[in-house]
N, C-alpha and C positions, 0 to 999 in steps of 0.2 A: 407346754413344753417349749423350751425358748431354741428358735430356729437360729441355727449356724451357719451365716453366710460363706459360699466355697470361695475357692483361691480365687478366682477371678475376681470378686468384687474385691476382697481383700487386697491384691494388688491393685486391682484400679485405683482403691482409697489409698493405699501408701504414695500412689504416683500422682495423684493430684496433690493430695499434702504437701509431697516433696516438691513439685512445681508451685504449690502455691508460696512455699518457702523460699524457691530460686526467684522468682516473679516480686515475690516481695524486695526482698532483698538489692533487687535490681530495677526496684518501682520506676525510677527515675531514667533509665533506661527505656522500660519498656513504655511508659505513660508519655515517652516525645512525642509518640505519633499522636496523641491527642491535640497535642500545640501547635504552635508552628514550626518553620523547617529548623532554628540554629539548634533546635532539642539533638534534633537528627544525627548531628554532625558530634555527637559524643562518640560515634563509630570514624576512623578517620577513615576508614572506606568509603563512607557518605560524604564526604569534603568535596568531593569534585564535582558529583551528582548537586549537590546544592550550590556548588557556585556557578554552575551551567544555569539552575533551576533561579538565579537571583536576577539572570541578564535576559530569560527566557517569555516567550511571549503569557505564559502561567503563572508568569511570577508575583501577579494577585490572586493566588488560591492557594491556601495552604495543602503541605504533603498530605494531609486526612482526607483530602477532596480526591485525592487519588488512588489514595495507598490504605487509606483507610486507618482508623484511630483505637483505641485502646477499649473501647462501646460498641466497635464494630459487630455487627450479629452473624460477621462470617468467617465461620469457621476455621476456616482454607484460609484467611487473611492471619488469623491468627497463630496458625501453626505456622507460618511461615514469619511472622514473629518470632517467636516463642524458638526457632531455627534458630535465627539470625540470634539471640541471644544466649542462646548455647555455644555460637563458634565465640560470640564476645567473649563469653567468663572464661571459656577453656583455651581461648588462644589459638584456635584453629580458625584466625579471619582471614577471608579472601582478597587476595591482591585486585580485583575486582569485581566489583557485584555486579551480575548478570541474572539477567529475566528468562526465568524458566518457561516452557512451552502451554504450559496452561496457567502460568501467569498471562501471558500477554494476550490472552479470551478476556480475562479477568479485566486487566487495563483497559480493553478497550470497547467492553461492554460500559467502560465510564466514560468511556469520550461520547457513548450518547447522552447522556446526561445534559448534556450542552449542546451537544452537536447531534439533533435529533435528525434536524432536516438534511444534513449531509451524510449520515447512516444511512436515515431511506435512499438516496440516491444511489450509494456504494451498493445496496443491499441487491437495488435495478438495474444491477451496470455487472459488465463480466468478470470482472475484478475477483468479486463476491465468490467465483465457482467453489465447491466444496472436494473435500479430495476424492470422493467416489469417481466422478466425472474425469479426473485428470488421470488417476491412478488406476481405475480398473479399467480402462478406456480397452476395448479390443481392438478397433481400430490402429491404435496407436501402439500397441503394447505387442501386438503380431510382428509390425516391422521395425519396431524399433524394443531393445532392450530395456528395461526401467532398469535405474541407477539411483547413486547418489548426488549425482549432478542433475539429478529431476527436483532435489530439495533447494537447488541453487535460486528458483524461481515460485515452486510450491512448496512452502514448508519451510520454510530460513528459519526458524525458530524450533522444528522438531527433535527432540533430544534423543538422539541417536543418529542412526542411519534409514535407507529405503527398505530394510528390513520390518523395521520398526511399524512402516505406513500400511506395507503390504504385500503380498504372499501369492503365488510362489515369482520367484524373482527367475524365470523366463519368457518365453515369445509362445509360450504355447496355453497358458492357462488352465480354467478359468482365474480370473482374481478375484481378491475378497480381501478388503481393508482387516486390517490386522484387528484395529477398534472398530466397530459397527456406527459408535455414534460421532464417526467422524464423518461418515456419507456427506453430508452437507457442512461440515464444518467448515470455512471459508479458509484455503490455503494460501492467502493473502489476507491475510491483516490489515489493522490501520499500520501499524506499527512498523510495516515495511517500506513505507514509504514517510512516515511523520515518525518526529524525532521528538519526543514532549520537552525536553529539557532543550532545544535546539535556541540556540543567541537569537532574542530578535522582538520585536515591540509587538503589543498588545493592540488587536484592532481598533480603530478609532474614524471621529467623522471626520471628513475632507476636508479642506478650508473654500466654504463657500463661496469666497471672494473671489476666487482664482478657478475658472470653470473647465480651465485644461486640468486641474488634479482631479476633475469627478470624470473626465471624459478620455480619449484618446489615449493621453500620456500618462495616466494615472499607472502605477509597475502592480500587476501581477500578484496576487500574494504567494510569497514562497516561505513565510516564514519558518516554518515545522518543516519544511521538505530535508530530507537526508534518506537514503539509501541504505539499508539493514544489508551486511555484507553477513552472509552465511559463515565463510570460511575463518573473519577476522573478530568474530560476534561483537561488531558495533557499529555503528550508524557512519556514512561517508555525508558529510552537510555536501549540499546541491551546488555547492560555490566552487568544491573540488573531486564534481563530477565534467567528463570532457563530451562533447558530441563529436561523432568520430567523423572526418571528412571521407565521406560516400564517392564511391566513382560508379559509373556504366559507361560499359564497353572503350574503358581507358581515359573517359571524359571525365573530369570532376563535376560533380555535381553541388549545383547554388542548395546551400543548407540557411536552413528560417534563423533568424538569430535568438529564438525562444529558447532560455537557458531548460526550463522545466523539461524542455525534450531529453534532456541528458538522464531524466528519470527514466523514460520510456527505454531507451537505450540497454540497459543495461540489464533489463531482460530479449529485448526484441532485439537482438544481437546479429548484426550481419556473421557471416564468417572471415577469417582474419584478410581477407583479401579489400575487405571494405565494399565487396561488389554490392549493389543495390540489391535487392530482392531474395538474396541468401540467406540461409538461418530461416530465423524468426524477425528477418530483418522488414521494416514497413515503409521506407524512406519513398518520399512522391519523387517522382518524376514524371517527366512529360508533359500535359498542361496544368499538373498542377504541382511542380518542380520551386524547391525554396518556400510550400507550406506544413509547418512545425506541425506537428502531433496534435496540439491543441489549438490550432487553425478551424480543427474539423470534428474533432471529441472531445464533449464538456469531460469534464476532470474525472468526477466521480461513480459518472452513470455511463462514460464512456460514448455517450448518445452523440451522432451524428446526422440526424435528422432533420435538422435546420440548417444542416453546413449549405448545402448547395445555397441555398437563398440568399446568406450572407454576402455571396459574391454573384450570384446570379439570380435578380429578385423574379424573373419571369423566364425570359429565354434565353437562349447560348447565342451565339456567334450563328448559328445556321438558321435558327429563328424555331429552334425546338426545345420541347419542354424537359431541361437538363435531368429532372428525376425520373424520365420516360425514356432515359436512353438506355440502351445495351451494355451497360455497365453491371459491376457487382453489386453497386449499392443498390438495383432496383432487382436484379436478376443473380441468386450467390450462385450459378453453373457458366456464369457471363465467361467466355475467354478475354473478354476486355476488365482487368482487376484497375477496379476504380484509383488504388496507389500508383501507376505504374500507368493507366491511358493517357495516348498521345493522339494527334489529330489521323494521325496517319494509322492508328488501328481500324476508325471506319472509313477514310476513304485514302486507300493503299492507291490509286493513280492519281492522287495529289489534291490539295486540298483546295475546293471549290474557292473563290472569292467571297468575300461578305455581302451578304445581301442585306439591301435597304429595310429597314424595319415598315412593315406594315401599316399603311396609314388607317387612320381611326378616324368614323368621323369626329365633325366636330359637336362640343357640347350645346344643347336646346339656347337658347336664348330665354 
């Protein structure tokens, strides 16, 4: 007896046909991402994205290396293809193309592909937290409301609102992420702070000749740095990001001239008074007043662990071991917070003179 397959396969078979039909049809469309980027650009929505993409420090990898190619074995890549080729034919193309919220997992589960050793870093560094942590926080969710202006800083890519992350949206609980397997999903991306397509040269080696570009004076790399602006969905480049001039107690405060802090900034936000230590504000003062963000935290792992040593290879000024003081960095219930200590938080009846370093004897003969 010859079995009859039900509606279900029957449509599934009419709706691959007809896709294999639209697909054909439109070979030369869909088959760009195979090649390189001008295929791309038969969408004029993609014009801009690739002429960013031709002056960009990736501008020797092809779109496939990112975005994935026409052989790709995933899925999700291709239905978001197979998208983008529907609003083609029917006319329904977007004024511009923007990265969905589980795209940019996607994106930038391929920047480790290359950037292995700077994923692990991110991975050790606080950056990384996942939205359990931030969102279901009791601590934090008791005295303060969760909002949409919590996704300002976690979540600038989440498609919706604070609804969306997590439940119930008062001060009394308990919470529970709306999606379970976001617990750990990292509510910072790469993506919020690196801008792929961002103007700017491909790394390269020094000129050996010339031993100031390997040392001292050599600048910083900033090339991918730009700013994911939640409200404006697109990247602000670091060049037209400001650092805001800081005061305490009516004084202006000496700011680092490290332009990268303007990244930091723009979450750890004083409040609009510019007063030091407001908000999530982190600005140093005191003795250590005029050192930028990345004076004292590598980039990606945020680790500050070696900062004292940079500047104090053994002792302070008193002839004490700076990682052994009363500070946050060694003690986190410390009243002295290592941004903010001045000489005068341990000795309030004035600060003793310097004393002469220790003599040593001398070495054997």
């Amino acid at each position: 007896m010859q079995r009859r397959f039900g509606w279900k396969a029957r449509l599934t078979g009419m709706l691959v046909v007809v896709l294999g039909l639209v697909v054909f049809a439109n070979r030369g469309y869909y088959a760009g991402s195979t090649y390189s980027g001008n295929y791309c650009t038969s969408c004029h929505q993609i014009q801009a994205s690739y002429d960013t993409w031709t002056t960009s420090a990736h501008r020797n990898m092809d779109c496939k290396e990112c975005h994935g190619s026409a052989f790709t074995t995933d899925l999700e890549m291709h239905r978001t293809n197979l998208r983008h080729l529907y609003y083609q034919v029917s006319g329904r193309i977007p004024d511009r193309v923007r990265l969905k919220d589980g795209q940019v997992d996607r994106i930038a589960a391929n920047c480790v592909r290359c950037h292995a050793g700077t994923a692990g870093q991110f991975t050790a560094g606080g950056h990384s937290v996942g939205y359990g942590p931030i969102f279901t926080s009791t601590k934090h969710n008791t005295r303060m409301l969760v909002m949409d202006d919590c996704l300002r800083c976690h979540g600038m890519f989440v498609d919706g609102n604070v609804t969306t992350v997590v439940a119930p949206i008062d001060t009394r609980g308990p919470w529970t992420l709306v999606q379970d397997d976001w617990q750990d999903r990292p509510s910072i991306p790469c993506l919020v702070c690196h801008q792929m397509h961002r103007a700017g040269t491909p790394a390269s080696r020094p000129d050996y000749a010339d031993p100031r570009g390997i040392s001292y004076q050599r600048s910083a790399a900033t090339t991918t740095l730009a700013f994911y602006d939640r409200r404006e969905r697109r990247h602000v480049p670091l060049v037209d990001l400001a650092v805001p001039q800081m005061t305490t107690k009516g004084r202006a405060v000496k700011m680092s001239p490290d332009a990268r802090q303007a990244m930091c900034y723009q979450c750890h936000a004083p409040e609009a008074t510019h007063e030091v230590g407001t908000a999530d504000d982190r600005t140093a003062i005191g003795v250590h007043e005029g050192i930028g963000c990345m004076g004292c935290h590598t980039a990606h792992t945020l680790d500050a662990r070696a900062s004292c040593a940079n500047c104090h290879p053994s002792q302070s000024n008193c002839n004490l071991d700076v990682t052994r003081m009363d500070t946050t960095f060694s003690n986190p219930v410390s009243r002295h917070n290592i941004h903010f200590v001045s000489c005068q938080d341990c000795h309030p009846s004035g600060v003793p003179a310097r004393k002469a370093a220790s003599s040593r004897p001398a070495p054997a003969s």
